[in-house]
C-alpha positions in Angstrom: 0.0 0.0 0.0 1.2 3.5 -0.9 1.4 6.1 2.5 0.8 9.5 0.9 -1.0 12.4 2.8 -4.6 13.3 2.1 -4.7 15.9 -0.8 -1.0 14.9 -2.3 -0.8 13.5 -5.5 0.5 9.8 -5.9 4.3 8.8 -6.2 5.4 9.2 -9.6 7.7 6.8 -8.6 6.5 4.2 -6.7 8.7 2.2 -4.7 11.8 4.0 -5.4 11.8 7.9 -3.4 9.2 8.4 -0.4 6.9 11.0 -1.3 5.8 13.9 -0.9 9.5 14.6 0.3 10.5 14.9 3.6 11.4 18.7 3.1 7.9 19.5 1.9 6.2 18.3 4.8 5.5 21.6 6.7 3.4 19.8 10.0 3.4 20.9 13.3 5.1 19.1 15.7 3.7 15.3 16.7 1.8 15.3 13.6 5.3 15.7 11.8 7.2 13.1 14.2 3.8 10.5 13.2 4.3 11.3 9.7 7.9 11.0 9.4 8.1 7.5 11.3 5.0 6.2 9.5 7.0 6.7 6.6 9.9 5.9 7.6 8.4 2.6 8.7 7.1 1.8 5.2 10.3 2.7 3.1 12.1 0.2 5.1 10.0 -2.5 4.1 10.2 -1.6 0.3 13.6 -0.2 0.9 16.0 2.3 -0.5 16.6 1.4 -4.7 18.1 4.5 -6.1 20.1 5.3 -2.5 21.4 1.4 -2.5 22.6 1.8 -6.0 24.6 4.8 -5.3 25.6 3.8 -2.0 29.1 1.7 -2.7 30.4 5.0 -4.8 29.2 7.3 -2.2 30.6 5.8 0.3 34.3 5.4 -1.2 36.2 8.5 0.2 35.1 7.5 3.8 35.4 4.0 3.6 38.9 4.5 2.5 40.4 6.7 5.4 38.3 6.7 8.5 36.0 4.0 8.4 39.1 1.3 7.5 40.5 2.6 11.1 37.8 2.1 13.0 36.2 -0.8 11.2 39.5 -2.7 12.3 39.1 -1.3 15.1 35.7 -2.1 16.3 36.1 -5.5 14.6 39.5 -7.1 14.5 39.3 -8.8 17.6 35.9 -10.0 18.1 35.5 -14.0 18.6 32.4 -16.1 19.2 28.7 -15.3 18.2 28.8 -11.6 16.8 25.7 -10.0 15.3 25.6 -6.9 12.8 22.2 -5.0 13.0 22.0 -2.8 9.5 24.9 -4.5 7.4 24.2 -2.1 4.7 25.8 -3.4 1.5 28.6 -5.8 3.8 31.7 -3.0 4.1 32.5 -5.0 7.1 32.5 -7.9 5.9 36.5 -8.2 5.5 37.2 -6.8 8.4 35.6 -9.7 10.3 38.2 -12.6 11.9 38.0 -16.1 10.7 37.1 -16.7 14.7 33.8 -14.2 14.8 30.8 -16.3 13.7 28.6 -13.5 12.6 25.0 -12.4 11.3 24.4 -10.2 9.3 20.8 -8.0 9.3 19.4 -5.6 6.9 16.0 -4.7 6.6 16.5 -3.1 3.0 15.7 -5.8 0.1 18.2 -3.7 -2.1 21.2 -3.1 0.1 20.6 -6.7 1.1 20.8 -8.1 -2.4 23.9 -5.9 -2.8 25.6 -7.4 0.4 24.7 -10.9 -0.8 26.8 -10.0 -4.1 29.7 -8.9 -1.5 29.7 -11.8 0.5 29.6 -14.3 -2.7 32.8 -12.5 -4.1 34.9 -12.4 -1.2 34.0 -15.7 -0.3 33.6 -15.7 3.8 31.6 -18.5 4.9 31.2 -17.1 8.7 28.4 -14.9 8.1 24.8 -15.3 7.3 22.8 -12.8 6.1 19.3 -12.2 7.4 16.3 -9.7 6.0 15.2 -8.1 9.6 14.8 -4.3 11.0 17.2 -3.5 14.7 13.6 -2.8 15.9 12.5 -6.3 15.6 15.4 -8.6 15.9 14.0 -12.6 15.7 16.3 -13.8 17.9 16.7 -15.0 21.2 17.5 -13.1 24.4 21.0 -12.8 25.8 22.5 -15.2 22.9 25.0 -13.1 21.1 28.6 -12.4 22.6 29.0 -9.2 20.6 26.6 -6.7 18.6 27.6 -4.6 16.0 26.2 -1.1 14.6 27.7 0.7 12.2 26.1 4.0 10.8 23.1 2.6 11.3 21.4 4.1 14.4 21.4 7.7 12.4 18.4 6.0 10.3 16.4 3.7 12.7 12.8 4.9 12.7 12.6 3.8 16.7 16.2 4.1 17.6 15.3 3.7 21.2 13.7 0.9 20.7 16.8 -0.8 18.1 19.1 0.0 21.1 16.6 -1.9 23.3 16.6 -4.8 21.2 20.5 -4.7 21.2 20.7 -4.7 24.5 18.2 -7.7 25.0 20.1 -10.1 22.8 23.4 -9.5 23.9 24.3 -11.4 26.7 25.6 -9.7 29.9 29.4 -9.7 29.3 29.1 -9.4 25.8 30.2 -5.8 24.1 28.0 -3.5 21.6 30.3 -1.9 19.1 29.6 1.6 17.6 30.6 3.9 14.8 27.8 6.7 14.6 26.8 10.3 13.1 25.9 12.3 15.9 24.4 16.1 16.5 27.4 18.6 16.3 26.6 20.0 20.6 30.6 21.8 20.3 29.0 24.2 17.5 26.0 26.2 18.0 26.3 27.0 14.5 26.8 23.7 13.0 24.2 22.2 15.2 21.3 24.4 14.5 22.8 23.5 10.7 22.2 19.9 11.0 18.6 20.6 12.3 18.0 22.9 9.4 19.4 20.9 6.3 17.7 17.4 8.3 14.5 16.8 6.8 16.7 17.2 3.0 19.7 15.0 4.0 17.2 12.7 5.4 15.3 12.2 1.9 18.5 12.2 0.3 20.5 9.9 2.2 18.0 7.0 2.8 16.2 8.6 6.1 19.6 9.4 7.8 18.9 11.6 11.0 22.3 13.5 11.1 21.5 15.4 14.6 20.8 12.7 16.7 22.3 12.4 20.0 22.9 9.2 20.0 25.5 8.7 22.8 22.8 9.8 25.1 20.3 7.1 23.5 23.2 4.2 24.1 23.1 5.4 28.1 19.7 6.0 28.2 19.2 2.4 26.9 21.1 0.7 29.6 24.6 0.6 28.2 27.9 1.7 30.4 30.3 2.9 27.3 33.7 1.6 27.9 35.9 3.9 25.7 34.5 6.7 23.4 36.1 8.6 20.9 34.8 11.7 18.8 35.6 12.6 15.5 34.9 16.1 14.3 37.2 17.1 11.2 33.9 17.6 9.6 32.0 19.7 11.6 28.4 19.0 9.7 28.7 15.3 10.1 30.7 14.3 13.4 31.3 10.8 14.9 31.5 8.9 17.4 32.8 5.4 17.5 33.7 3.1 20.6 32.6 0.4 22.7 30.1 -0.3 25.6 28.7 -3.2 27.7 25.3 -3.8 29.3 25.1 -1.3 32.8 
């Protein structure tokens, strides 16, 4: 079923871009917040085509410098049942030891087919990829050692609710692993930017929230975070990556 409000016309392109567009929405407060996550809700179950083509080239220049750092970092020593909610199109897939036995989620058809592709060319046989959204995990409680999330809580549609679920099927010594855009809070200029220029980069860039505070969310949720670190070299788009353990 297409979600479009009352007096919009239809989706010219139906299935592909969410529409009316995010930026076009001009609603008042809870009625925007019920809009945005009813839609939000719906694209992730017919996904993201156009922004999971482009995704592998977009992502290049970062994946290259900063995310090969911390990707080995977050990853390169992790052993025994490790899942990885929003796998994306599998850039971590090489960074993963032969002694991690890992699962893979995506809720996105097209990113997943794309990380399907991945996996078959470099050949790992110690992940499994499953279709599921971080809100909705089908797994047990307390059965993974390690859980994984990277640049994935920025698009969420409940990321309360996704750090919940993290923190319910992780068992109690086990570690959650993050690498995630957060609001720039140094800035009061580049803050207020990242509110202004949301709802755009949102539509944009597959329902990315760049102005969440999301190291808040991970203590709010019941996490204790371990080690933290904060980059800001660009000031619109700052992360944080690190670990943390149930509290």
């Amino acid at each position: 079923m297409e979600y479009r409000l009352a007096g919009t016309k239809p989706n010219p392109w139906p299935g592909r871009l969410p529409w009316p567009p995010a930026f076009l929405l001009h609603l008042g407060g809870s009625a925007r917040e019920r809009s945005q996550k009813a839609m939000s809700e719906q694209t992730v179950e017919r996904g993201h085509r156009c922004f999971a083509a482009a995704w592998n080239w977009i992502s290049i220049p970062g994946e290259r410098s900063l995310g090969k750092r911390i990707r080995r970092r977050l990853l390169g020593d992790l052993e025994g049942r490790v899942l990885e909610i929003g796998i994306g199109t599998g850039h971590s897939f090489t960074y993963y030891p032969a002694s991690a036995d890992v699962v893979a989620t995506e809720p996105d058809p097209h990113m997943l087919k794309r990380a399907q592709q991945r996996l078959a060319e470099i050949g790992k046989t110690n992940i499994e990829l499953r279709q599921a959204p971080a809100e909705r995990l089908p797994f047990d409680d307390a059965s993974f050692d390690h859980v994984v999330s990277t640049l994935v809580l920025c698009t969420v549609a409940d990321q309360a609710r996704a750090l919940a679920e993290a923190l319910r099927v992780l068992k109690p010594g086990g570690t959650f692993r993050f690498w995630e855009h957060i609001r720039n809070d140094r800035s009061g200029f580049w803050g207020r930017s990242q509110d202004v220029i949301r709802p755009v980069w949102s539509w944009l860039g597959g329902g990315c929230q760049l102005n969440r505070r999301t190291k808040d969310a991970i203590e709010a949720a019941g996490f204790r975070i371990e080690w933290l670190e904060e980059d800001t070299r660009f000031p619109l788009n700052p992360v944080i990556y690190g670990v943390a353990r149930p509290g």
